[in-house]
C-alpha positions as CSV (number, residue, x, y, z in Angstrom):
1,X,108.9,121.4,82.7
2,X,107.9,122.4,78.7
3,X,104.2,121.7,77.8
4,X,103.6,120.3,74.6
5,X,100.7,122.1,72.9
6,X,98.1,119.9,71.5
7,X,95.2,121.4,69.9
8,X,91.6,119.7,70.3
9,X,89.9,118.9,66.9
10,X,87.0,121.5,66.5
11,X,84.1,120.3,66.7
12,X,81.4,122.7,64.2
13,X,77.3,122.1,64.6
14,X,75.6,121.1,60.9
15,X,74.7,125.1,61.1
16,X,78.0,126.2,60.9
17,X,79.4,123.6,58.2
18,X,76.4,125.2,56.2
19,X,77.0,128.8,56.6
20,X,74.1,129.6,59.7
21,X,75.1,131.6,62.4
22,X,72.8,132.5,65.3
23,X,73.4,135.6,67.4
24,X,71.0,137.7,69.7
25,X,71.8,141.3,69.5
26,X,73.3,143.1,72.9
27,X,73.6,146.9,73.5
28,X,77.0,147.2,71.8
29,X,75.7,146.0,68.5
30,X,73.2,149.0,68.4
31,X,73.5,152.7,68.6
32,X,72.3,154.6,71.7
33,X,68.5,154.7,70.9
34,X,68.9,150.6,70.7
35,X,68.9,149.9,66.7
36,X,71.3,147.9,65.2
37,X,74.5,149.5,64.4
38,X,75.1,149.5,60.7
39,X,79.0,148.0,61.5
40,X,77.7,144.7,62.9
41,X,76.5,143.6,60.1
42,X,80.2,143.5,58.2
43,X,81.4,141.7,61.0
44,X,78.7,138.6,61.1
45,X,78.9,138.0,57.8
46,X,82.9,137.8,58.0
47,X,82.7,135.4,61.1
48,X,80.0,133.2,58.8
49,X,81.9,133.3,55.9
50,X,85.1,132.4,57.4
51,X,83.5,129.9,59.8
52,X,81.9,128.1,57.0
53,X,84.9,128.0,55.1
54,X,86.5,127.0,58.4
55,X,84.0,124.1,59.5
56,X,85.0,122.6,55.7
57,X,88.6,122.4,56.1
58,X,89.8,125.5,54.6
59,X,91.4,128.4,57.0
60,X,91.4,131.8,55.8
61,X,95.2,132.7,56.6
62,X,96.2,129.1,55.6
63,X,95.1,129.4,51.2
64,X,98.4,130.2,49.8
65,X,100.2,127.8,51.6
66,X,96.9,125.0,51.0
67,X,95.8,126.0,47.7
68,X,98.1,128.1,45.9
69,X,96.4,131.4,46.3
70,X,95.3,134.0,48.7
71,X,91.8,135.8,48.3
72,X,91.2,139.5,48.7
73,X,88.3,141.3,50.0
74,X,86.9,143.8,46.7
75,X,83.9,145.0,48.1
76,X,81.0,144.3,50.4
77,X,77.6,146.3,51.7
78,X,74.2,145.6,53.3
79,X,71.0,146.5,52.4
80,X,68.5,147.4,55.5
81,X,65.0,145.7,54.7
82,X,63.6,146.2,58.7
83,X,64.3,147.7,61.9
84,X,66.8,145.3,63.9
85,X,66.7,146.3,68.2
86,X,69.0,145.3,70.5
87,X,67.9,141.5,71.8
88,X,66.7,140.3,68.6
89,X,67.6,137.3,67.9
90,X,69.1,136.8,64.1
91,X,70.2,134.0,61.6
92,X,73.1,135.0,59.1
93,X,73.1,132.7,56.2
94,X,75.7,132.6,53.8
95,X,73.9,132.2,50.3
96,X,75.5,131.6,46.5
97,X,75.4,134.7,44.7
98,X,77.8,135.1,42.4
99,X,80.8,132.4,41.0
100,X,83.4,133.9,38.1
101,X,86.5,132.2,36.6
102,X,88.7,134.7,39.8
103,X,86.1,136.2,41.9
104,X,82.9,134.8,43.3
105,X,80.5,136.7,45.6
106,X,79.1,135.2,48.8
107,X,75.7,136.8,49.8
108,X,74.1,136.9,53.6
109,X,70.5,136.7,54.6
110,X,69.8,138.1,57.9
111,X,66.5,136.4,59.0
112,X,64.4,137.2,62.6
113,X,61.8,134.4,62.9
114,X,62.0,133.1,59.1
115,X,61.6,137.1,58.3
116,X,64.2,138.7,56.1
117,X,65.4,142.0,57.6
118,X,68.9,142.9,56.2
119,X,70.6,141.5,53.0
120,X,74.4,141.5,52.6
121,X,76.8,141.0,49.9
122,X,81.2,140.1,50.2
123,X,83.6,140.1,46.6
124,X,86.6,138.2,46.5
125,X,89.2,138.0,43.7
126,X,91.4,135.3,43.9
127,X,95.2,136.3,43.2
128,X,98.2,134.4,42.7
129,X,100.6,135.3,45.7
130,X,103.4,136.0,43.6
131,X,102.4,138.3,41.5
132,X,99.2,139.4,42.9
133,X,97.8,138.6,39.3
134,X,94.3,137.2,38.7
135,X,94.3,133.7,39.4
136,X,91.6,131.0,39.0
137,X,89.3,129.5,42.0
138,X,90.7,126.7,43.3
139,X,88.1,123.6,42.8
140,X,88.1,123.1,45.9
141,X,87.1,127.0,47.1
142,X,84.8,126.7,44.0
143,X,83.1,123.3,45.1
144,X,82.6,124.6,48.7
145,X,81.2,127.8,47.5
146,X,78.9,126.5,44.9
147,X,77.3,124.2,47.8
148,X,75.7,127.1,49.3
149,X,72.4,127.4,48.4
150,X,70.8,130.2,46.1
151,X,69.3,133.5,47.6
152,X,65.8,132.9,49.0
153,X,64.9,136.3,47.1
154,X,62.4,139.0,48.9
């Protein structure tokens, strides 16, 4: 007997159509004396980003084929503002920092009861899939990114 494979709608919380992701930190997001490992922090961000983008109707993989262009990863880093220890409990929010005519940059707040303790920054180009040339944002990408809200500063 064939099974027909049906997948469920997703269902995404008002944090996640808005770029907040909760987490607590285990032992294999630190380093061996229990302080966040610098690494983690790359990965968070990703999973917000591409959840938010995700919980709004637009899949990562899926651009070229949705919107006529893929997206490509320039740059990214963190900046360390506090200790972070294994257990903590932390918000990622995904925050407007920067919007061109082909690249925009999302930024990340890293918050542990309302305090910020780690800032973070991701550049993407947007590139036609033909040619790999620079191609315009989408209005759609652009819309969706430019409902973030602004940086909450330090």
């Amino acid at each position: 007997m064939t099974q027909t494979r049906t997948d469920p709608q997703p269902v995404f919380s008002d944090d996640e159509r808005a770029g907040r992701l909760s987490f607590r930190l285990a032992y294999g997001d630190c380093d061996v004396v229990g302080i966040a490992y610098f690494g983690i922090y790359l990965r968070w961000m990703e999973r917000c980003y591409s959840t938010f983008l995700y919980a709004n109707g637009i899949r990562s993989g899926e651009m070229q084929a949705d919107l006529g262009i893929v997206t490509v990863g320039v740059s990214s880093g963190t900046e360390y503002l506090d200790t972070v220890v294994v257990y903590d409990e932390l918000e990622c929010r995904a925050v407007r920092n920067r919007i061109g005519s082909s690249s925009y940059q999302v930024g990340f707040e890293f918050t542990r009861n309302g305090q910020l303790v780690t800032t973070g920054q991701m550049t993407f180009a947007c590139r036609n899939p033909m040619d790999f040339g620079k191609a315009e944002i989408p209005a759609r990408l652009r819309e969706l990114i430019e409902s973030l809200p602004e940086p909450t500063g330090r």
